[in-house]
The first five atom37 places (N, CA, C, CB, O) and aatype in JSON, in Angstrom:
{
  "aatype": [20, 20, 20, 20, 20, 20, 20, 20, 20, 20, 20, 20, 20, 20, 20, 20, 20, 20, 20, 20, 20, 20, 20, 20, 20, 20, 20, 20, 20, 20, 20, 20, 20, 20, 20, 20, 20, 20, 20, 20, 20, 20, 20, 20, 20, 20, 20, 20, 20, 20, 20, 20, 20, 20, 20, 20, 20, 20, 20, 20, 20, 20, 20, 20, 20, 20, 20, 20, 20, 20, 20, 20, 20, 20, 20, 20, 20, 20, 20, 20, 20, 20],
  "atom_mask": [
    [1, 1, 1, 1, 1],
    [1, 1, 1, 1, 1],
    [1, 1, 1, 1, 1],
    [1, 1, 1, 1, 1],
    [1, 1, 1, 1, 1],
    [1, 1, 1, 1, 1],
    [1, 1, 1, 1, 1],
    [1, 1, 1, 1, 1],
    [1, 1, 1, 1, 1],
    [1, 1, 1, 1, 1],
    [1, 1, 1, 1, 1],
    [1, 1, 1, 1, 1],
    [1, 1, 1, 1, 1],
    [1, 1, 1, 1, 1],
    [1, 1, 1, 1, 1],
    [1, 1, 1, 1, 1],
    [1, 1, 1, 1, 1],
    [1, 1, 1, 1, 1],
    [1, 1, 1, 1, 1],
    [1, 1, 1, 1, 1],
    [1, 1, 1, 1, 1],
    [1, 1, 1, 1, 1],
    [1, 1, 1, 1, 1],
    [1, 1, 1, 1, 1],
    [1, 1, 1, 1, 1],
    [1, 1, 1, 1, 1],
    [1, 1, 1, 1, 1],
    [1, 1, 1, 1, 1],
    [1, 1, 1, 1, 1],
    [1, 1, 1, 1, 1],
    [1, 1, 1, 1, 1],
    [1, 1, 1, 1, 1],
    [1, 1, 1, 1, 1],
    [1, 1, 1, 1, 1],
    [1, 1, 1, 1, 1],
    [1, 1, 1, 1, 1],
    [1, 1, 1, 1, 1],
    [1, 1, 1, 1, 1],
    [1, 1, 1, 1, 1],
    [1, 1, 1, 1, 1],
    [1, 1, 1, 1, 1],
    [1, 1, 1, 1, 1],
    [1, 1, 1, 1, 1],
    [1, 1, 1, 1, 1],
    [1, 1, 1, 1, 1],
    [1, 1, 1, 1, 1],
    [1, 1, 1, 1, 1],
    [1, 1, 1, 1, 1],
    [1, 1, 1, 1, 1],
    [1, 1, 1, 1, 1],
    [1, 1, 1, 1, 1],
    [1, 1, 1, 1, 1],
    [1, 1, 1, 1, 1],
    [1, 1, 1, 1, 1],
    [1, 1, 1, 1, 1],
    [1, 1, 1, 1, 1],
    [1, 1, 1, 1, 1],
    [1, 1, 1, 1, 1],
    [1, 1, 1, 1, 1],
    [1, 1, 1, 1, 1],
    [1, 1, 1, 1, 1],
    [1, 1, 1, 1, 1],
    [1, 1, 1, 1, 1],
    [1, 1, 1, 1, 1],
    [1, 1, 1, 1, 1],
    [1, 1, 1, 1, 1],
    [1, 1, 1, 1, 1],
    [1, 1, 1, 1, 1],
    [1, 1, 1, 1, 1],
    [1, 1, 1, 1, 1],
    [1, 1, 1, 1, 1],
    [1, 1, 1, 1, 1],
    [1, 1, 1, 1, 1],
    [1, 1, 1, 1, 1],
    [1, 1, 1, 1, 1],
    [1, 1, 1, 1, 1],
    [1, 1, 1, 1, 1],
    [1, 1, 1, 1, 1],
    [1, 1, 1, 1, 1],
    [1, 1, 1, 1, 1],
    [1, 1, 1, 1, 1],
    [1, 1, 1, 1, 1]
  ],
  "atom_positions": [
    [[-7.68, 39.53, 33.61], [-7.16, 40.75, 34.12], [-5.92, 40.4, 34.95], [-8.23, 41.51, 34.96], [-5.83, 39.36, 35.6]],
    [[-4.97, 41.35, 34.88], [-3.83, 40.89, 35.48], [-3.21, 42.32, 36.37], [-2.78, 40.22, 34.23], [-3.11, 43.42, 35.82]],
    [[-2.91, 42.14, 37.46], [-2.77, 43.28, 38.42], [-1.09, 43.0, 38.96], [-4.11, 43.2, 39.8], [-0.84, 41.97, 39.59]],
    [[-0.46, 43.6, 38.78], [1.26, 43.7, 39.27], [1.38, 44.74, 40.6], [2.4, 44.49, 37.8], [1.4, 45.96, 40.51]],
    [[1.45, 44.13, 41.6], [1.99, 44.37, 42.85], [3.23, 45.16, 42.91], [2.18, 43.2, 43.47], [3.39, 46.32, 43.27]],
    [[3.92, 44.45, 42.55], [5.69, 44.35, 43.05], [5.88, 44.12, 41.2], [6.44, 42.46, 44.56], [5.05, 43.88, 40.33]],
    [[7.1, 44.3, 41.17], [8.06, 43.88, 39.68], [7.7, 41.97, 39.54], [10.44, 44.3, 40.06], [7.37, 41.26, 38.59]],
    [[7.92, 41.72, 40.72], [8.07, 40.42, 41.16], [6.45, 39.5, 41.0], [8.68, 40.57, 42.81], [6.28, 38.38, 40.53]],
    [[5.68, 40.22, 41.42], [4.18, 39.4, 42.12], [3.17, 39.96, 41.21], [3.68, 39.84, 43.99], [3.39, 41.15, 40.99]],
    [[2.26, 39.55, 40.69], [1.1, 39.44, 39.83], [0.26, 38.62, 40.35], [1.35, 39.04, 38.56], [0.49, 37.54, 40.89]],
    [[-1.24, 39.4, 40.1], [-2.58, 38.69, 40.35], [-2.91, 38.95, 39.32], [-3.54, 39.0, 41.39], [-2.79, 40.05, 38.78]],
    [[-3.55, 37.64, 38.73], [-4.42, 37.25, 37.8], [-6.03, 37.09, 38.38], [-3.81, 35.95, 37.24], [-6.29, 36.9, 39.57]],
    [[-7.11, 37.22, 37.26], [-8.51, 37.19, 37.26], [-9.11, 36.83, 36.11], [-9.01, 38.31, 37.6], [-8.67, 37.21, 35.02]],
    [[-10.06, 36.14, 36.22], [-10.42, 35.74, 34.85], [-11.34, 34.86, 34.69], [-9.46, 35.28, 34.19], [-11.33, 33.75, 35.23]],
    [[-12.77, 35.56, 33.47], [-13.9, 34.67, 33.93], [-14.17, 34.43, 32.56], [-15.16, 35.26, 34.91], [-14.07, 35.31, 31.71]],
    [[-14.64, 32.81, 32.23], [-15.08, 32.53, 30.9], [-16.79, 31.84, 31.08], [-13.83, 31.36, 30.15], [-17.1, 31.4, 32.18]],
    [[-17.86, 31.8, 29.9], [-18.3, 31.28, 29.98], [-18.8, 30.62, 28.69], [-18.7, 31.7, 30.71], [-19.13, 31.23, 27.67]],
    [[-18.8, 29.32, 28.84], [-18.41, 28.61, 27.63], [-19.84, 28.0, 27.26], [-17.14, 27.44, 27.86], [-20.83, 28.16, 27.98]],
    [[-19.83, 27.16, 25.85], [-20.99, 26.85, 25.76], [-20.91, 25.69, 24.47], [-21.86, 28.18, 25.6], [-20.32, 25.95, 23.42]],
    [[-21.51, 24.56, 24.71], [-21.48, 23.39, 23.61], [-23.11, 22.72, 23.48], [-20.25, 22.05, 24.17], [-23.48, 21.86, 24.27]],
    [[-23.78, 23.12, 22.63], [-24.83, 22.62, 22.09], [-25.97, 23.43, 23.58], [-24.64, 20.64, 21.8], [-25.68, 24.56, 23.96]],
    [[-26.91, 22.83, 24.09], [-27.4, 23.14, 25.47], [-26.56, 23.64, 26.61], [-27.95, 22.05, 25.94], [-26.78, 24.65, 27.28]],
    [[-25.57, 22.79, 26.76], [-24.66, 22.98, 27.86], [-24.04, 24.23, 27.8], [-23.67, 21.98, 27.93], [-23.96, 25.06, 26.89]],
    [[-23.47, 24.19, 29.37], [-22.99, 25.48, 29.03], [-21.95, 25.97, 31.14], [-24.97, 26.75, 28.34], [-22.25, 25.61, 32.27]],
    [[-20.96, 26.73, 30.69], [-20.41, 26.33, 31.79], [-20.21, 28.11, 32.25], [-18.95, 25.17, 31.54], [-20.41, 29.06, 31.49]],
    [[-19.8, 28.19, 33.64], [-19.28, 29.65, 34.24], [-18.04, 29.1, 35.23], [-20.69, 30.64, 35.27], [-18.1, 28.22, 36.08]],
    [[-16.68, 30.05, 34.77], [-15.73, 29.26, 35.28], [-14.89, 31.08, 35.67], [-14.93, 27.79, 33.98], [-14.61, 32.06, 34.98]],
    [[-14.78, 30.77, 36.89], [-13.63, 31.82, 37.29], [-12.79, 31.19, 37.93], [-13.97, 32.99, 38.12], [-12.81, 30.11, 38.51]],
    [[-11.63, 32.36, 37.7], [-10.1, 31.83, 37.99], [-9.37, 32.95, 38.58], [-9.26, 31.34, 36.61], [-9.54, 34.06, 38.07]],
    [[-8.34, 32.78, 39.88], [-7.77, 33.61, 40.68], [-5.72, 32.91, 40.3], [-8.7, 33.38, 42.57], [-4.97, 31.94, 40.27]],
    [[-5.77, 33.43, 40.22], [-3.77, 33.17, 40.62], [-2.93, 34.6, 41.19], [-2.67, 32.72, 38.75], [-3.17, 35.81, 41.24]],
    [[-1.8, 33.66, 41.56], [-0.41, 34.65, 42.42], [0.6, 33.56, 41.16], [0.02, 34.28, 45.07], [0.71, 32.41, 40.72]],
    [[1.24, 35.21, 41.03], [2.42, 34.65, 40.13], [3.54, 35.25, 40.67], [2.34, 34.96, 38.54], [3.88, 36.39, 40.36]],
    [[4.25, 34.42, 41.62], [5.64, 35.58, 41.95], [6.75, 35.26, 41.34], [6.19, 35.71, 43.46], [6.85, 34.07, 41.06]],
    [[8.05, 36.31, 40.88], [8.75, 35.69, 40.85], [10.21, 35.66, 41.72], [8.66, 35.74, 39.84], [10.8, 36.67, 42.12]],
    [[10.65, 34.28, 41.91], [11.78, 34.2, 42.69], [13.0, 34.51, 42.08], [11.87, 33.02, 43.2], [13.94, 34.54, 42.88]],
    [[13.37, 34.84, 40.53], [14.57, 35.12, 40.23], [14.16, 35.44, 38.19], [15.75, 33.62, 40.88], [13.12, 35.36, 37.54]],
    [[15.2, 35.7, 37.94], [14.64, 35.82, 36.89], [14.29, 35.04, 35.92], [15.06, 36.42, 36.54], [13.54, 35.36, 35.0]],
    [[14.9, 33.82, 36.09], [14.02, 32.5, 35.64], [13.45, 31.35, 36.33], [14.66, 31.87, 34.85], [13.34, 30.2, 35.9]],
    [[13.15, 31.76, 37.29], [11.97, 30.81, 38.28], [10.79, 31.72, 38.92], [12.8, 30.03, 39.77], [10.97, 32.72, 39.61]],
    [[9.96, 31.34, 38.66], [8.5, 31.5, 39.1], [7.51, 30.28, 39.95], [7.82, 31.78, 37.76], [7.64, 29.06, 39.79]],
    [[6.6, 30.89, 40.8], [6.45, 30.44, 41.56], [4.52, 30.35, 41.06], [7.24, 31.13, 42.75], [4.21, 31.51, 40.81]],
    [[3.68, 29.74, 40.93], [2.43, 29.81, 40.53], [0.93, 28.8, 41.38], [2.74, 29.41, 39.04], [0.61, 27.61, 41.44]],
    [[0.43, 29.92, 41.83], [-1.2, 29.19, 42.52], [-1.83, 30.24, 42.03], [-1.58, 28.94, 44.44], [-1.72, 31.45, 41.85]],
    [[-3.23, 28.44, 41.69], [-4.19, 28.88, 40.77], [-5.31, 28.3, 41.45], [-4.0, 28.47, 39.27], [-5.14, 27.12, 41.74]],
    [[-6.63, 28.92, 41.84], [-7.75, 28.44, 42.04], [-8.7, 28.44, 40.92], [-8.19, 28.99, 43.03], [-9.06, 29.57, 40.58]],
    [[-9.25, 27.36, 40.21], [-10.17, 27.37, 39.26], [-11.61, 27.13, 40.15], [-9.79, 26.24, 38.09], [-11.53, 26.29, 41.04]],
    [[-12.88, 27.78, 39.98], [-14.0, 27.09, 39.95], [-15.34, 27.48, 38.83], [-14.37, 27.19, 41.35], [-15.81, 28.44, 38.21]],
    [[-15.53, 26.23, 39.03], [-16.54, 25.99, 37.81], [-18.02, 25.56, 38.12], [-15.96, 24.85, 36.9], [-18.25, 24.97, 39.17]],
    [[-18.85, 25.81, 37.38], [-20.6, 25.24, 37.62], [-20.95, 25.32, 36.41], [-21.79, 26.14, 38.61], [-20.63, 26.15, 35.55]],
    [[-21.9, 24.04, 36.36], [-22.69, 23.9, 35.09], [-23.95, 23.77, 35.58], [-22.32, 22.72, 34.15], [-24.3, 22.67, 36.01]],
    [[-24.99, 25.08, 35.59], [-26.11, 24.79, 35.52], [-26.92, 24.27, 34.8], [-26.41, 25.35, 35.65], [-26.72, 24.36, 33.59]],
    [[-28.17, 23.47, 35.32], [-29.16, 23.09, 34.14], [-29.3, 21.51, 34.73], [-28.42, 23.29, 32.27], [-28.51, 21.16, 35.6]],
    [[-30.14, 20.73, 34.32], [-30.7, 19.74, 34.72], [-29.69, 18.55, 34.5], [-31.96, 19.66, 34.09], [-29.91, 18.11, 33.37]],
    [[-28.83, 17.95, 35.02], [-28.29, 16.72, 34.42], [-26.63, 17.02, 34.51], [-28.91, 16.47, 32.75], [-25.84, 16.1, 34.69]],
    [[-26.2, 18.43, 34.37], [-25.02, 18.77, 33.88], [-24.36, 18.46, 35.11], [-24.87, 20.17, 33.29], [-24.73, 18.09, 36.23]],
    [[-22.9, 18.83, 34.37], [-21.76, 18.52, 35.25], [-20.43, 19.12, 35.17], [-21.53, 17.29, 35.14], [-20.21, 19.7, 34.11]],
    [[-19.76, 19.13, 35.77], [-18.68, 20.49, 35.63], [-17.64, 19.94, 34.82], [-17.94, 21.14, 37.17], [-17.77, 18.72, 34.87]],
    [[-16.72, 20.22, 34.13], [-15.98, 19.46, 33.35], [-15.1, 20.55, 33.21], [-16.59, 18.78, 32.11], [-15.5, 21.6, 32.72]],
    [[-13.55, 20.34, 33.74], [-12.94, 21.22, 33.76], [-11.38, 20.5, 32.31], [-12.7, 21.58, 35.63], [-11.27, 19.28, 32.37]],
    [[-10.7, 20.98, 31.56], [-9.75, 19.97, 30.95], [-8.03, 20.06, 31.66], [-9.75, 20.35, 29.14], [-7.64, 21.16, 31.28]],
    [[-7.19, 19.59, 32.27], [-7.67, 18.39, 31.31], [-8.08, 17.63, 32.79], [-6.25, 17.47, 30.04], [-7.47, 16.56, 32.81]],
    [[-8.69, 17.76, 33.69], [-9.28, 17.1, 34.88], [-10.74, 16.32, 34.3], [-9.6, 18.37, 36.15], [-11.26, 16.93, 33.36]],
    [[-11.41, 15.13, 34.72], [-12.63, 14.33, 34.51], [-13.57, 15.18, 35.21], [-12.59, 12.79, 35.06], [-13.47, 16.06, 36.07]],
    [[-14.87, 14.43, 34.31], [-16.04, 15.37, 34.84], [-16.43, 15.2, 35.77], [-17.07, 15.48, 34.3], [-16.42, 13.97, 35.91]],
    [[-17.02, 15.9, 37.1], [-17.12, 16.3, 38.37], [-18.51, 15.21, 38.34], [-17.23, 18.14, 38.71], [-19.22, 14.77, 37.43]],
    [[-18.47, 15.03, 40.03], [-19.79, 14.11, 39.98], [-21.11, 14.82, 40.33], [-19.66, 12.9, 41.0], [-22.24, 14.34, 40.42]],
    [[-20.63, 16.18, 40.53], [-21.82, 17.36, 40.61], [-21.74, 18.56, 39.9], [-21.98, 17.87, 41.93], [-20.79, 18.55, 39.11]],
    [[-22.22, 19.32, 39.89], [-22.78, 20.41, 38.83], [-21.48, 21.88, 39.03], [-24.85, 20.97, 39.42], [-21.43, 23.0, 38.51]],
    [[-20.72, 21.28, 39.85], [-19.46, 22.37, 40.25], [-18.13, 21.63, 40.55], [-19.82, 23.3, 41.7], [-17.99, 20.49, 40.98]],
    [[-17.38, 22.34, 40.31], [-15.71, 21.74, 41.02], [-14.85, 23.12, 41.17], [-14.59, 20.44, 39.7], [-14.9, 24.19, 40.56]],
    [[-14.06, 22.65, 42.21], [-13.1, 23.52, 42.64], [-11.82, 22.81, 42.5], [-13.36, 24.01, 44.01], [-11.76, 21.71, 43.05]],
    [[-10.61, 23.32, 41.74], [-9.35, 23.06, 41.33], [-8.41, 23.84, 42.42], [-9.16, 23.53, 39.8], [-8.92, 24.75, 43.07]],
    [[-7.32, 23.55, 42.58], [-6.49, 24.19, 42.93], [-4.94, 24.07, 41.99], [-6.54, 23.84, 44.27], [-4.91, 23.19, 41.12]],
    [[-3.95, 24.77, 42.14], [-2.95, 24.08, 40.97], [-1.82, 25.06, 41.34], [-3.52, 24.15, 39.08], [-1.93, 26.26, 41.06]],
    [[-0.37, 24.43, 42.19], [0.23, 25.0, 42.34], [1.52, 24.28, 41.58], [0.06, 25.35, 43.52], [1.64, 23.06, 41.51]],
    [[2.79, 25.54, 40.85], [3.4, 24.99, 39.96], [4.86, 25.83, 40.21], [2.59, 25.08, 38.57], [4.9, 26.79, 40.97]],
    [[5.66, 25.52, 39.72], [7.0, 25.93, 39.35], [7.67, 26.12, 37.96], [7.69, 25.12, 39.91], [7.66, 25.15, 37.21]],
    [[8.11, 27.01, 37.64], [8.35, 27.32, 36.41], [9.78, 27.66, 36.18], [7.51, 28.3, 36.04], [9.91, 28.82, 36.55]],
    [[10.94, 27.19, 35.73], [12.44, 27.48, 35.36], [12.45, 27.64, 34.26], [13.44, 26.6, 35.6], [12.07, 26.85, 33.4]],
    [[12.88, 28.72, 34.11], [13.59, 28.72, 32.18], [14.85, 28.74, 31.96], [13.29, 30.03, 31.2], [15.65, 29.17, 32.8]],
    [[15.15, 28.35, 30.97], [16.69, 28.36, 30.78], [16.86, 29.61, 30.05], [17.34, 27.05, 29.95], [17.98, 29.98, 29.71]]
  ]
}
């Protein structure tokens, strides 16, 4: 889901839940997308993730698998286009 503030500023939302053989993951995601001009953007992203179930582990890509059953990402970026 994506929510526009301003021309400029966007919030993002967004929940997946994924699944490979038993396993199986719940991952939501928050971002601010502003922009500073018309080809630069400005981007923070909070990911978090949990893998319930006996053994599991959070595995986010392309980050390594967590040493517990959750992880929290953060991910701030810059974007220019020509």
């Amino acid at each position: 889901m994506t929510y526009r503030f301003t021309p400029a500023e966007a919030v993002t939302l967004d929940y997946t839940h994924s699944r490979m053989g038993c396993d199986h993951w719940n991952t939501i995601e928050a971002g601010n997308l502003y922009s500073l001009s018309k080809h630069t953007q400005v981007q923070v992203t909070l990911t978090y993730q949990e893998a319930p179930g006996t053994g599991a582990s959070a595995a986010t890509y392309p980050n390594s698998n967590s040493s517990t059953q959750s992880q929290l990402l953060a991910h701030v970026g810059i974007t220019h286009s020509f």
